[in-house]
C-alpha positions in Angstrom: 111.6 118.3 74.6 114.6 119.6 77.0 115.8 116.5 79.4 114.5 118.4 82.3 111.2 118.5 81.0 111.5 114.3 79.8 113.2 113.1 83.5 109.9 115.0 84.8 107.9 113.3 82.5 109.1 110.2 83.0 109.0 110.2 86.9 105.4 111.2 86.6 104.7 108.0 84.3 106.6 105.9 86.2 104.7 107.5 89.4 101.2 106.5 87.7 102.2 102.9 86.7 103.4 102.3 90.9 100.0 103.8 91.9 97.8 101.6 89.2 99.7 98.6 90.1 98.9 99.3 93.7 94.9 100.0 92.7 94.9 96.5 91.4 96.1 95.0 94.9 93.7 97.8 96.6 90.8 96.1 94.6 92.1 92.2 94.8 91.9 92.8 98.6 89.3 95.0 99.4 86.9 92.0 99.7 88.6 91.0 102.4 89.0 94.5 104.0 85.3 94.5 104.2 85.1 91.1 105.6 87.0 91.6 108.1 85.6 95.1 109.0 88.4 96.7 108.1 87.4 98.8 105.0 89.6 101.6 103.8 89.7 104.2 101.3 92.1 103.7 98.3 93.8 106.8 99.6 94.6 105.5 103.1 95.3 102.3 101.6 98.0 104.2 99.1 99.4 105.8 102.2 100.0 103.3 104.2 101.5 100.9 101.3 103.5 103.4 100.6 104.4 104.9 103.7 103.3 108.3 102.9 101.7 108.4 106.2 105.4 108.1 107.9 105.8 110.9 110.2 109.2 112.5 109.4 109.8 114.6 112.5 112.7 114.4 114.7 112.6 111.6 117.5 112.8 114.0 119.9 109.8 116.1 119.0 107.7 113.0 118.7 109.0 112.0 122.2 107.5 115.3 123.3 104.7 115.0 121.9 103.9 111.5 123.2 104.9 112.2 126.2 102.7 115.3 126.5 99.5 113.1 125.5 100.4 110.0 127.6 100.2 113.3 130.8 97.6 114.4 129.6 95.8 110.9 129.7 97.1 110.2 132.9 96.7 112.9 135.0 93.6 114.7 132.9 94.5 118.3 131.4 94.1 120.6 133.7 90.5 122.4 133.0 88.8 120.7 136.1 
């Protein structure tokens, strides 16, 4: 095996342990999710706990954007 191939190999298996590890508290606290009417997919959950979902954009497009929705809310959007 070339040492390309076993630093990939590794990352991966060290990928899937993090994710199983994460399953187990997904599973510990879904219970409660559901309680609390708050249920979730193990995806989102893995998302959020990870911070996948972290939207990488420059500040200054995200500024745009809110701002552009917050007009839109405000003042309607212009198809009267």
């Amino acid at each position: 095996m070339e040492p390309e191939e076993f630093i990939e190999f590794l990352s991966l298996a060290i990928s899937q342990e993090k994710k199983e590890k994460i399953y187990l508290q997904y599973t510990a606290l879904l219970p409660l999710l559901i309680q609390a009417g708050k249920f979730m997919t193990f995806d989102k959950f893995y998302e959020e706990f990870t911070g996948a979902n972290i939207d990488w954009r420059p500040a200054n497009e995200l500024l745009k954007e809110a701002e552009e929705i917050q007009r839109k809310q405000n003042h309607g959007n212009g198809n009267f």
